[in-house]
Each structure stands twice: as C-alpha cells, then as structure tokens.
VEXGURO-156619 format. One line per 10 residues: number of its first residue (from 1); their letters; for each residue x, y, z of C-alpha. Coordinates in nm, 4 decimals. Example, Ala and Ser with C-alpha at 12.3 -4.5 7.8 and 13.67 -1.06 7.14 Angstrom:
BEGIN
1 = as = 1.2300 -0.4500 0.7800; 1.3670 -0.1060 0.7140
//
This chain:
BEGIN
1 = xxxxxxxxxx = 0.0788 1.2323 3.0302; -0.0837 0.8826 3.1366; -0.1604 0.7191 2.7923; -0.5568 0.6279 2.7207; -0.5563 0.2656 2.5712; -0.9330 0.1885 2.4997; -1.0942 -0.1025 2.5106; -1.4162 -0.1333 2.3303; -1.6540 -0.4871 2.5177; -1.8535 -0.7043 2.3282
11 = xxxxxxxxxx = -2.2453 -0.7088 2.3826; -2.5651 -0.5081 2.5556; -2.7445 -0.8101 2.6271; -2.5958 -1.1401 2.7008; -2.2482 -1.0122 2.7665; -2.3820 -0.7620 2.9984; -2.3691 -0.8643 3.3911; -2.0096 -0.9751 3.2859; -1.9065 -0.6110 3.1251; -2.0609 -0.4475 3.4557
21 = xxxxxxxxxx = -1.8430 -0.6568 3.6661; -1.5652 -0.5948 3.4504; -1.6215 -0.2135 3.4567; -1.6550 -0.2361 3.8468; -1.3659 -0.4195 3.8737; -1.1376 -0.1811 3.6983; -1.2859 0.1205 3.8580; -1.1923 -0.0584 4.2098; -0.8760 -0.2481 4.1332; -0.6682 -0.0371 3.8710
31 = xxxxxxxxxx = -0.3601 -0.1914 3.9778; -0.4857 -0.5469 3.8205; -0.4798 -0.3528 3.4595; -0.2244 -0.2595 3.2512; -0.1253 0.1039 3.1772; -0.4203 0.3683 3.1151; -0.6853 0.1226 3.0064; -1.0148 0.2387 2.9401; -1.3460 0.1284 2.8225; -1.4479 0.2776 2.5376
41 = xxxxxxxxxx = -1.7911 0.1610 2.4736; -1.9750 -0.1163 2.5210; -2.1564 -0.2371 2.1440; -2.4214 -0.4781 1.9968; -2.7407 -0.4384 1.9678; -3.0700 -0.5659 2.1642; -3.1894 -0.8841 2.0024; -3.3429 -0.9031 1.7676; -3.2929 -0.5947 1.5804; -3.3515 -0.5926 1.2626
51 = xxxxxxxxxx = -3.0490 -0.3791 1.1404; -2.7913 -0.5723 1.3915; -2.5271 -0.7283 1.1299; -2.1529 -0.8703 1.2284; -2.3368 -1.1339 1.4717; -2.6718 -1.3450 1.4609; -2.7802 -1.3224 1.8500; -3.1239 -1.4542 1.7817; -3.2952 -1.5185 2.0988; -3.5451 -1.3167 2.3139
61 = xxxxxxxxxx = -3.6440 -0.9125 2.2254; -3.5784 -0.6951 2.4857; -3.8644 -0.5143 2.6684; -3.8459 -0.1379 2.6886; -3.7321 -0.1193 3.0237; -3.4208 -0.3265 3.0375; -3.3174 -0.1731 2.7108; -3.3891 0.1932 2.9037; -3.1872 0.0170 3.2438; -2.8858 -0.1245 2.9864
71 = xxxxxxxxxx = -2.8530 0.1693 2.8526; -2.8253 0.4004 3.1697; -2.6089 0.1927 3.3752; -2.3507 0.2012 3.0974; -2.3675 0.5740 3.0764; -2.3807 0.6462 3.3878; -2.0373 0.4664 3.4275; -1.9250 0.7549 3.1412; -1.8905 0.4943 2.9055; -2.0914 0.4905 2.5121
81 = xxxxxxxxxx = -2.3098 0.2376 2.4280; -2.2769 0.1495 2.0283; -2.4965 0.0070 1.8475; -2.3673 -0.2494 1.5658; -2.6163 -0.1623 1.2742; -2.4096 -0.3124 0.9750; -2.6359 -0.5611 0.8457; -2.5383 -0.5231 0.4907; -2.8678 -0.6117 0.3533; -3.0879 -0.3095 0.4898
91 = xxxxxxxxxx = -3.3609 -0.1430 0.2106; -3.5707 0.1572 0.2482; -3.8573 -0.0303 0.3953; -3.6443 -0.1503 0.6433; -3.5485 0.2048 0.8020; -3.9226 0.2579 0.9538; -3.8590 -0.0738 1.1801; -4.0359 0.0334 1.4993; -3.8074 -0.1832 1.7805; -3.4597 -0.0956 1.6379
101 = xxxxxxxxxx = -3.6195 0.3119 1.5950; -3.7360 0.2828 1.9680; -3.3639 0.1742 2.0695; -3.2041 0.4497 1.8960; -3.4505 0.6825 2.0783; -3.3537 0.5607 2.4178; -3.0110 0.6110 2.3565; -3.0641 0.9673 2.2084; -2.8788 1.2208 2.4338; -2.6081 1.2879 2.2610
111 = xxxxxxxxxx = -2.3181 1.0066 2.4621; -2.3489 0.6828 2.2180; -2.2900 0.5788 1.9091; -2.3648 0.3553 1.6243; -2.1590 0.1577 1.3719; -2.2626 0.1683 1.0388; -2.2033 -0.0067 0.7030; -2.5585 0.0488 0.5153; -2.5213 0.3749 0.3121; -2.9074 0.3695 0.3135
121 = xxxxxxxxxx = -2.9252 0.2920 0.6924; -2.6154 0.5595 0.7673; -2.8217 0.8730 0.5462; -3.1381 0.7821 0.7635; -2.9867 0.7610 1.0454; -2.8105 1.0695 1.0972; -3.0817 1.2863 0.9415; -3.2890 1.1715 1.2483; -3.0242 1.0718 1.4989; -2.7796 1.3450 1.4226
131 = xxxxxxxxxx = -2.6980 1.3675 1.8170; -2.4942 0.9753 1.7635; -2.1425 0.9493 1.6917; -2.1163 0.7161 1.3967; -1.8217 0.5188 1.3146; -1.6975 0.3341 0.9899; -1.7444 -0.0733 0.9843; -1.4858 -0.2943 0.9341; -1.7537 -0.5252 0.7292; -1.6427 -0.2625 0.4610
141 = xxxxxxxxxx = -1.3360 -0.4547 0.3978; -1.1351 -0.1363 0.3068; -0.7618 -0.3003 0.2355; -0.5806 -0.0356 0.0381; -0.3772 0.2560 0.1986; -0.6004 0.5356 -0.0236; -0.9455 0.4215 0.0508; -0.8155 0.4007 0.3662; -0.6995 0.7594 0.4423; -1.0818 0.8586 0.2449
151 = xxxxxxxxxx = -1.2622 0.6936 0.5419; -1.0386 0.8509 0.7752; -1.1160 1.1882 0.6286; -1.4951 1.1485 0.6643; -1.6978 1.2246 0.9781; -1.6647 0.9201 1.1634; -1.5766 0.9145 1.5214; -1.3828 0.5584 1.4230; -1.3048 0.3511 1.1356; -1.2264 0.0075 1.2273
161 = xxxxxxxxxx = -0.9810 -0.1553 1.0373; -0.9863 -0.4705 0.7998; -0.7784 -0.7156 1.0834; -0.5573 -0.8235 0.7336; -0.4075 -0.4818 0.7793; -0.3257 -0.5218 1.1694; 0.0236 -0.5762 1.1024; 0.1003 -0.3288 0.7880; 0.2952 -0.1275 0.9451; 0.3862 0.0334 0.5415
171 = xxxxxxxxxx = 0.0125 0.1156 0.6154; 0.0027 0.2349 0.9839; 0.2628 0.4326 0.9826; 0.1083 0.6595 0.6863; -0.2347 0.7529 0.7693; -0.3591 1.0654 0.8500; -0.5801 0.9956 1.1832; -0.4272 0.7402 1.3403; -0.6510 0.8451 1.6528; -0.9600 0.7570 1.4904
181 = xxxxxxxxxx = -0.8770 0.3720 1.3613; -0.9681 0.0846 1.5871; -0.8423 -0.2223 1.5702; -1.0009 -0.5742 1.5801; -0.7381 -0.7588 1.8302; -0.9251 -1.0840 1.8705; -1.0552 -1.1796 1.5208; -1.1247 -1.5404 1.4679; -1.1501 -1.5368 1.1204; -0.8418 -1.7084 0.9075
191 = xxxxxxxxxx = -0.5969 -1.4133 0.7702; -0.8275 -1.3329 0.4120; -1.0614 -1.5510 0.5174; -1.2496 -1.5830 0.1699; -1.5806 -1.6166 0.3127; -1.6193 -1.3554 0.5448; -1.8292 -1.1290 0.3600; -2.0155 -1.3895 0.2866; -2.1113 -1.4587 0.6364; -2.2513 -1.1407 0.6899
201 = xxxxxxxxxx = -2.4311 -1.1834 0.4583; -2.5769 -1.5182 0.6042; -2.6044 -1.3815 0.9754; -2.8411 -1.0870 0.8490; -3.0669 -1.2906 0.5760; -3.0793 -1.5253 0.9458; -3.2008 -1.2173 1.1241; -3.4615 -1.1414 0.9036; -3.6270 -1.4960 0.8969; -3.5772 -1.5045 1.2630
211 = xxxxxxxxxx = -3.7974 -1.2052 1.2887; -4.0625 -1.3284 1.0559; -4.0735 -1.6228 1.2511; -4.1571 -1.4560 1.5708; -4.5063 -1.3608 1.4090; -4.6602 -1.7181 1.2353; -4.7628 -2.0137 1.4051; -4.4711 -2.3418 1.4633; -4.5903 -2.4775 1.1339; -4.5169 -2.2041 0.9190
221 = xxxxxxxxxx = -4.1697 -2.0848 1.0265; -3.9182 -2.1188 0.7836; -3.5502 -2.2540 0.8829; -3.2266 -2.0680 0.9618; -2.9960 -2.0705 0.6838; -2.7476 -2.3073 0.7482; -2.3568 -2.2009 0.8017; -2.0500 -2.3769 0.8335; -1.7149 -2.2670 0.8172; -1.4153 -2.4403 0.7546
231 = xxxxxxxxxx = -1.1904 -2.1195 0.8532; -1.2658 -2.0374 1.1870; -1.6145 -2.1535 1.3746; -1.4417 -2.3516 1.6303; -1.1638 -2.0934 1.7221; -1.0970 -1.9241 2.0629; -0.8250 -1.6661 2.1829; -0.6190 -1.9554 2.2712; -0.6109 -2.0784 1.9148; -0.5666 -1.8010 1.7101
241 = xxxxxxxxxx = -0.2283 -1.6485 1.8626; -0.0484 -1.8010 1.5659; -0.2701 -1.5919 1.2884; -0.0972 -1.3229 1.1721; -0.3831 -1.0904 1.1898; -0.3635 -1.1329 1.6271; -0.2567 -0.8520 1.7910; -0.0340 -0.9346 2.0542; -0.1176 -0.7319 2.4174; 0.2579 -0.6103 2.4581
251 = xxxxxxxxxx = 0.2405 -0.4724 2.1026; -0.0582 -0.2623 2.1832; 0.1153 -0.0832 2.4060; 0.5249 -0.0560 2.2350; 0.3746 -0.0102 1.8640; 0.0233 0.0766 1.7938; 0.0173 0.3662 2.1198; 0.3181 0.4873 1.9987; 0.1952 0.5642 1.6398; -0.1246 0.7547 1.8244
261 = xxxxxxxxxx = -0.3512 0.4180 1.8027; -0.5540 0.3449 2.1056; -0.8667 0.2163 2.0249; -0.9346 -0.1718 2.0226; -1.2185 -0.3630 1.9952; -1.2486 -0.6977 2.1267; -1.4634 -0.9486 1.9508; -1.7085 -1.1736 2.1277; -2.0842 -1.1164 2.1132; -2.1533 -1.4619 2.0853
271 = xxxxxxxxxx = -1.8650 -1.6031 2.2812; -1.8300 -1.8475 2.5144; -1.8538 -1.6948 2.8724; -1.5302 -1.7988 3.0389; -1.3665 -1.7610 2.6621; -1.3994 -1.3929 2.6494; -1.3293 -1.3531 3.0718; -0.9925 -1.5294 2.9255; -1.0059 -1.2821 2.6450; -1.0410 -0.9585 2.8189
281 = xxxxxxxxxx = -0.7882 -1.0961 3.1072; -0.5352 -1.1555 2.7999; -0.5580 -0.8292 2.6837; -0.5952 -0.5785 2.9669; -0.4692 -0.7092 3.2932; -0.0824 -0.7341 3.3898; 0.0185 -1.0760 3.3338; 0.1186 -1.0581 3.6897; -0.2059 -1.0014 3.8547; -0.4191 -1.1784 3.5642
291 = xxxxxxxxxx = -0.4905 -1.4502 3.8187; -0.5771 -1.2728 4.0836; -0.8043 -1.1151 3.9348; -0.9695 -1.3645 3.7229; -1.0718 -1.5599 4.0506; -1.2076 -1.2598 4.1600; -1.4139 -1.1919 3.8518; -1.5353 -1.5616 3.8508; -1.6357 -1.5435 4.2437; -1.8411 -1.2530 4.1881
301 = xxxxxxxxxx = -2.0217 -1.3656 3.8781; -2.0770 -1.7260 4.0963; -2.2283 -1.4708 4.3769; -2.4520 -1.2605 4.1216; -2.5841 -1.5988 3.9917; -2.4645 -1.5452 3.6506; -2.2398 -1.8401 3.7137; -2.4480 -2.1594 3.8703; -2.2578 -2.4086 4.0032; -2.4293 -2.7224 4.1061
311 = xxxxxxxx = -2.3277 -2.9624 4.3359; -2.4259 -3.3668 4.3412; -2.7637 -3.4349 4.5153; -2.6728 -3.6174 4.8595; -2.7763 -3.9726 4.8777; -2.9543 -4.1637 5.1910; -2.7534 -4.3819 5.3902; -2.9227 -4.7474 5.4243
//
C-alpha cells in the first residue's frame, strides 16, 4: 500500500494563490513530489479574527464572499480548511464575536476543522459547531510522555506536538495514536525557546487592539505591543537546519512513517513568499526535480500576477 505523508500549508488569506498553485501543481506533476504526499489541510484564519492565535496577520478583514470563494476552492480540491483559533486569551464575551461566528458558519458542512487551545472557546465551539473536526494545539506545550498519551486519548482528530519532542524517539516510539500526532517540521523558534508562550500571548493581546482600532478615529488608536525576540525573529528554513527540533525531509519518510506518523505541518503564515516556496520545495519535492519545479511554480505565480516583476523605464535617446 502507497504510504499517505500529509502535508498540512500555511494560510487562507495571504498564502493562498500560492497554496492553489501548489495544489495544482501536485495534482498535475506527481512525479516532482516525493512518495504519497498529500495535503492535508490548508489552516489560518481570515484576518482579523478575533480568536486567531499562533500568528498576528493584522491587515484587511475579509468580505463574505472571498471567505465563501476560499473556502470552496479548497474543498472542492478534497482538501480541509482549519481554522487556527488558539488565541490563548479568549473570555466568554468573546465567543458571541459576529465575523469569526460567520466564518465558522461558512465552513459548516461537516469537511474542516479547527485547532483549538481555549477550553472556553473549544466547549462553545463544539456545542454549536459539532459538524468540525477539532484538533489539539501545540501552544499547549504538552512535553511529558503521560499528558501526552491523555491528549491522544481525547477526541481530537490531531494533536500537534511540542517541536522539543520532534526527536524523542523514548517518546515516539510509546504512544498510543501515533496516527493522530502532527508534527511541526519547520519551527523557527530556538529548541525551549523560553519565550514562546509568551509570544502568544503578545500576538493575541495585538489582535485585540488591532480590532479596537479598526472602530475609533487615527487619534485615538492605541499602539501594537511591541515584540522582539532574541531567539528566532530573523530565522528562515535555511537557518534553522542545525536546531535540533528540525525535522529533516528524509527522516519523515525512514522514521516518523514507519512508526505510523504522517501528518506534518509546515509553519509559515507570515512568511516570506519565496521563503516558504523554498520551504515547501525542501520538504515535499524529490531533490531531483526540486528545480524543475520551483521555476515552474515561480513562472506561474509571475503569470497570475502574484509575482510583479518590473523592469527599468526606457530612457530617450538625445
């Protein structure tokens, strides 16, 4: 039997004519990929949404109908869309927020999913949206084997792992659904980066005075909380291959598949365009074909417009 290695894609609104492509181009040229790769879902959310977490997307809010059109065009390639609702900070009088409500009712029949960290959010959620799949967020930091095999046991379609366990194989090789962890390949994050939790923290308080913002006048907007990080801000798939926590692409295939993992998720919401096309080449095309088919992915996002190239003006001859 041909093994299933899925790949789950960044983003549902900026990173979206590049997934399409990316979907088209492995439904037309399979021989560019490497064994039985899938997409598993695309995720994110539709900015700004108040319950997003993980990322701070900021930026325009999507009109109904290209949040109906994203939507469709993913499923009707058989592939999930998943909302990322882990903003850590949620309270009950968050859970009647009309634009993030209106997106899970576009995406109700019973094909996507949403990943959850909020108890608060999860217990409204599926007690109104019981036709989602709802998976387990790795912003839960679960790091022991026990807690671990808890998750495991509860109904989530997934449970993505803590990336400081990536390599514990004394782990791995021990729990009892191996099918139903996914694995962060990609993160840029420092191995125990100590300020990680603390970032989500930062990138939802963001999202809230972002969305306050939208509604008073220039004078009255209060600023983004500031964020730097000395662990990991300016990283990019190129520079991380030395962390311990980066799963290698051949490894995916001769040591996670073999102990019945296949999901992965690939980081990247608010990545640099031609850093994640270097990403997802990295990780699912033969290293053989990889250019090939990365000139091919470029050309057609150059013909869609998505990338502009501009050429110098001509001058006039005297």
């Amino acid at each position: 039997m041909e093994t299933k290695v899925r790949f789950h894609l960044p983003g549902l609104r900026y990173n979206y004519p590049l997934n399409m492509f990316w979907i088209s181009m492995l439904e037309q040229y399979p021989e560019f990929f490497r064994e039985g790769v899938e997409i598993g879902s695309c995720f994110g959310e539709f900015p700004m949404s108040l319950w997003t977490g993980g990322r701070f997307v900021g930026g325009d809010q999507c009109d109904a109908g290209y949040i109906k059109s994203v939507i469709k065009s993913i499923n009707d390639k058989g592939i999930p869309i998943r909302y990322t609702y882990t903003n850590p900070e949620i309270t009950e009088k968050d859970l009647d927020d009309p634009y993030c409500n209106f997106c899970m009712d576009c995406a109700n029949n019973g094909m996507n999913e949403v990943m959850i960290f909020s108890p608060v959010l999860e217990k409204y959620l599926r007690e109104k949206f019981p036709n989602f799949a709802y998976n387990s967020s790795t912003c839960k930091e679960i790091r022991d084997f026990e807690t671990l095999n808890a998750e495991l046991e509860k109904d989530y379609k997934y449970v993505v792992l803590d990336y400081n366990l990536n390599y514990r194989w004394d782990i791995l090789k021990k729990v009892n659904h191996p099918e139903k962890l996914e694995l962060l390949v990609n993160t840029l994050c420092i191995p125990n980066c100590p300020r990680r939790g603390e970032h989500y923290k930062n990138q939802a308080r963001n999202e809230r005075i972002a969305l306050a913002n939208r509604k008073l006048p220039p004078d009255q907007r209060k600023p983004l909380v500031p964020w730097t990080c000395e662990y990991g801000d300016k990283n990019c798939v190129h520079t991380i291959q030395n962390y311990e926590t980066f799963i290698k692409p051949d490894d995916i295939w001769n040591k996670y598949v073999p102990l019945g993992i296949n999901n992965f998720k690939i980081e990247g919401r608010t990545a640099n365009l031609f850093s994640l096309i270097d990403t997802y080449c990295l990780f699912m095309l033969k290293p053989e074909r990889a250019g090939e088919a990365r000139l091919q992915l470029i050309n057609n996002l150059t013909h869609a417009g998505i990338i502009h190239i501009s050429r110098p003006k001509p001058g006039n001859w005297p």
